[in-house]
C-alpha positions, 0 to 999 in steps of 0.5 A: 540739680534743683529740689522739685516739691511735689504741689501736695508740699508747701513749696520751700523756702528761695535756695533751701534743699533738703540736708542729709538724712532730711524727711518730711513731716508724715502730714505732707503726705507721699510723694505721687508715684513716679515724681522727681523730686531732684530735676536739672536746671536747664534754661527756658527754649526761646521761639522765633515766629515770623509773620508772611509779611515780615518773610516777604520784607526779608526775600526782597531786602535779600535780593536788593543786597545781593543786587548791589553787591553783585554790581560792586563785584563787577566794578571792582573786576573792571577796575583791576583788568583795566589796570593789569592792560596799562601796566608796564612790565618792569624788569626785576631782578632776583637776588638768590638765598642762601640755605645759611639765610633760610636757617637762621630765618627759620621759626624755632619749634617747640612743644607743648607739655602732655595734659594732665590726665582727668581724674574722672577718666582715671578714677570714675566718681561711680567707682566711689560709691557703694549700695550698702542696704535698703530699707523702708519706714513701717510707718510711712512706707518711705524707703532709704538707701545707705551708701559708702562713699569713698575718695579716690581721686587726689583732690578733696572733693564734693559728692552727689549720689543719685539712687533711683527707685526701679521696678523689678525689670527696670523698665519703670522708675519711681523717683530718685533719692538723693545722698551728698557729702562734702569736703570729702578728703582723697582716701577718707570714707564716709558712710551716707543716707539717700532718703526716698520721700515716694511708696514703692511697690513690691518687688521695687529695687534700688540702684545708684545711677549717677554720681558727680564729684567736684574739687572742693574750694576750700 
């Protein structure tokens, strides 16, 4: 997940994003209506144009190859019939195998230990976090979501909360806000603020629609 300023922001510093329970000054203004201020990172398409020239270049270089390379073919059959028409047949004689010899040439077989079983299968990161209450900054008209996290998983991990702002029936998202903790230990709770940075309309909600959990490193 990358932080995306709306162009009404200064643009941030290379690397920085927003801590817990940021908020931006009220000069800066409300975000506009609908904006991501959380976007995935995702590389850059790479488009291949051809010109008619170039493609014409290409059909005639393909058909000179498949020329050639039919000729080859054609020489290389030629060459094993004329060899198979002069061999001579020689007697061979077969020497029997023995079921023992088979055995003890046989390939030992093993197997391979059952895959550990994936915690985000076993224990969902969604499953971890729970919308505790909404409310919205009189003064900015800013809403903020607190959020229980809790480990259940094995492993220490790192959380990302995403809280989306949606109209009444769903059909219209108003932006994201954005909840983290790291170093969270398995069993440990740790209560969090998604802050809004948008003015949502009446009758607005907001529920948790993605949440991404990782093995600290530490």
């Amino acid at each position: 997940m990358r932080f995306n300023p709306p162009p009404n922001w200064p643009p941030p510093e290379p690397g920085w994003y927003p801590p817990p329970g940021w908020q931006p000054p009220v000069e800066w203004g409300p975000a506009p209506l609908g904006w991501p201020l959380w976007v995935q990172d995702a590389a850059a398409p790479t488009y291949v144009t051809s010109t008619p020239s170039s493609r014409a270049a290409g059909g005639c270089l393909r058909f000179v190859v498949g020329f050639v390379v039919v000729l080859i073919v054609l020489a290389i059959v030629g060459a094993l019939v004329a060899g198979l028409s002069h061999k001579t047949t020689t007697s061979r004689t077969s020497t029997p195998v023995e079921p023992a010899q088979l055995a003890s040439q046989a390939v030992p077989s093993f197997s391979l230990p059952a895959p550990p079983a994936d915690e985000n299968t076993a224990h969902p990161p969604i499953e971890d976090v729970a919308l505790a209450g909404c409310s919205v900054d009189p003064s900015t008209g800013w809403p903020s979501c607190q959020v229980t996290i809790v480990n259940r998983s094995s492993k220490t991990s790192n959380y990302l909360v995403t809280v989306s702002l949606l109209s009444a029936d769903d059909k219209t998202k108003y932006g994201d806000m954005i909840a983290t903790v790291d170093d969270l230990a398995p069993g440990q709770t740790s209560p969090q603020t998604a802050q809004g940075f948008v003015v949502m309309p009446a009758g607005g909600h907001a529920v948790i629609t993605d949440v991404q959990r990782y093995a600290s490193g530490g």
